[in-house]
N, C-alpha and C positions, 0 to 999 in steps of 0.2 A: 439573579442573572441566569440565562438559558445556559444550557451545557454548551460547550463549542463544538462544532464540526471539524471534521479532520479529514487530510489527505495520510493515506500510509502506504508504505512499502513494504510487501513482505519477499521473502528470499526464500529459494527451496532450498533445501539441502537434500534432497532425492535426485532434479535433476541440473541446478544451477542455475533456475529463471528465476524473473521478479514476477509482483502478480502485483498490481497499482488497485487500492479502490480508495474508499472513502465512507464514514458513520459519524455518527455523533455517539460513539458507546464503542472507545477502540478495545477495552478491556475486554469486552465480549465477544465482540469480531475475529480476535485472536484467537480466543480460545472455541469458538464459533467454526474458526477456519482448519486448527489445529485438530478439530475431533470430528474432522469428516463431514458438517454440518452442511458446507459451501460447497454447490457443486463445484466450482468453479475450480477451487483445489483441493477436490476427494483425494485426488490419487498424487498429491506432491505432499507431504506430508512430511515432515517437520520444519514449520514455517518459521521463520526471525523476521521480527519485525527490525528493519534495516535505518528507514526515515519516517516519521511523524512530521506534519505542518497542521496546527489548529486554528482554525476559523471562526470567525466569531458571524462571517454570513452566510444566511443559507447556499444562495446560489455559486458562490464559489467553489466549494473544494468540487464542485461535477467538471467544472470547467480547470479545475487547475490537474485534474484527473488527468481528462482529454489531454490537454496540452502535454502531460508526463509523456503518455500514450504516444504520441505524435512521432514522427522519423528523427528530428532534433531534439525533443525533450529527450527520448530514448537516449541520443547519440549524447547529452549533457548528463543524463545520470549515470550512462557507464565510464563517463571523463570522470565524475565527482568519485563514483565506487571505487574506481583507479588509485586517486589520489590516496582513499581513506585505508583502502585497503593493500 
């Protein structure tokens, strides 16, 4: 069976954002993201991985990305942070 794809959340603790993406290899991405590797978050540095969801289709986790992305997924994953945290 193929590795599954994933959606994941990571949190900065530099300046208090999330950063939404998605791989099929999250073990590496984290640490991918954590050593400067990603542009994306050179300069937020020291990342936690917050939420994982795995995939078992390709074309999903890009679209469940988007949707996080979006003005209401935003507004529904700082409702869930609220609660957990």
């Amino acid at each position: 069976m193929p590795l599954p794809f994933c959606v994941y959340i990571l949190f900065s603790e530099k300046d208090k954002l999330l950063y939404t993406g998605y791989t099929s290899n999250i073990e590496q991405r984290i640490i991918n993201h954590n050593s400067g590797g990603a542009i994306s978050t050179r300069n937020r540095t020291l990342l936690k991985l917050i939420f994982v969801n795995f995939i078992y289709l390709k074309k999903m986790p890009e679209r469940e990305k988007n949707i996080l992305k979006q003005t209401w997924g935003k507004k529904l994953l700082n409702l869930c942070l609220r609660i957990l945290f």
